[in-house]
C-alpha positions as CSV (number, residue, x, y, z in Angstrom):
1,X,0.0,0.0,0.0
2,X,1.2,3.7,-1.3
3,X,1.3,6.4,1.4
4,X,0.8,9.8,0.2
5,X,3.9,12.3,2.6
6,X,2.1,15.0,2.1
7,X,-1.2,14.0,3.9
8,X,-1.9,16.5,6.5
9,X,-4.1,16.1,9.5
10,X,-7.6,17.5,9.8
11,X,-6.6,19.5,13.1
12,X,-3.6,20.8,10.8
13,X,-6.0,21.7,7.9
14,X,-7.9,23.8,9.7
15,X,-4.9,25.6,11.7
16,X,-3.7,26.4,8.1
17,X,-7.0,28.1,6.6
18,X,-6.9,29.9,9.7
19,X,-4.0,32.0,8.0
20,X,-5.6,33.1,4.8
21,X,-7.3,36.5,4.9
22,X,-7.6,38.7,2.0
23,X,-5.4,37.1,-1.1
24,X,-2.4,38.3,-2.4
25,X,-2.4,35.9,-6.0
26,X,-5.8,34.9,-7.9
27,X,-5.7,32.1,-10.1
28,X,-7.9,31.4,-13.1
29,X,-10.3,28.9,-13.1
30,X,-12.3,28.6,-16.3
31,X,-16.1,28.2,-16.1
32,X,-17.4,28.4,-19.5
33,X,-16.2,29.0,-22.7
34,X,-17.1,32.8,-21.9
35,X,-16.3,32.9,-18.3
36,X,-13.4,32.6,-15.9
37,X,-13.4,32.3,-12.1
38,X,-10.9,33.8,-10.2
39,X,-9.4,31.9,-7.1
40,X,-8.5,33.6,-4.0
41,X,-5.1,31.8,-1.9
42,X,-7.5,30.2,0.8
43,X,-8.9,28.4,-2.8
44,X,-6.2,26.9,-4.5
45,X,-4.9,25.8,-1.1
46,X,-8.6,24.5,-0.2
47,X,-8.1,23.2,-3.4
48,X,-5.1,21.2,-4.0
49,X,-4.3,20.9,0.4
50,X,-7.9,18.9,0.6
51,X,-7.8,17.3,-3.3
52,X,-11.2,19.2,-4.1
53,X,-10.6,19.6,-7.5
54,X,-14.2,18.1,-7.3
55,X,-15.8,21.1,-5.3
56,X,-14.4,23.9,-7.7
57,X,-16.0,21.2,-10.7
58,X,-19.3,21.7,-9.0
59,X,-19.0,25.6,-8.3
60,X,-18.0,26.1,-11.8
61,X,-21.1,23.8,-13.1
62,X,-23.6,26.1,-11.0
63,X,-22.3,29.1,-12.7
64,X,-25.3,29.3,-15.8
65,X,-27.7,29.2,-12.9
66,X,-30.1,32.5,-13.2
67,X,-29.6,32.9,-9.5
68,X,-25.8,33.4,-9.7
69,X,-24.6,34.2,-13.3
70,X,-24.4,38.0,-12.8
71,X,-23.1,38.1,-9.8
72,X,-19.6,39.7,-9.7
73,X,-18.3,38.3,-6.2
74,X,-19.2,34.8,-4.8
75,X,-18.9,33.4,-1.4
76,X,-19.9,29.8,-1.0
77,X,-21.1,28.3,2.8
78,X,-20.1,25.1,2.9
């Protein structure tokens, strides 16, 4: 059985999104063919840290939805 070194505890997880406030970098995530997300720090970590490339797939499949397609900022409650 493979072990994966860079697993990181739950407890340690959380200790680390602690640290992100504000960003610094955003990162391009496309959508659609006519629209692009942009990724905060606490999201690409969120991202690769937790492997949930799946997550962003589903936030980016929501975007045609009436509801949220115009808006200009998103914040998702998980």
């Amino acid at each position: 059985m493979e072990t994966n070194e860079n697993i990181i505890s739950p407890a340690e997880f959380m200790r680390s999104l602690a640290g992100f406030c504000g960003t610094e970098n955003y990162y391009e995530l496309e959508a659609t063919k006519y629209l692009k997300l942009l990724l905060t720090d606490g999201c690409k970590y969120v991202m690769e840290a937790a492997n949930a490339g799946w997550l962003f797939d589903e936030i980016r499949y929501n975007q045609p939805r009436h509801e949220i397609k115009d808006l200009s900022l998103q914040v998702w409650i998980l």
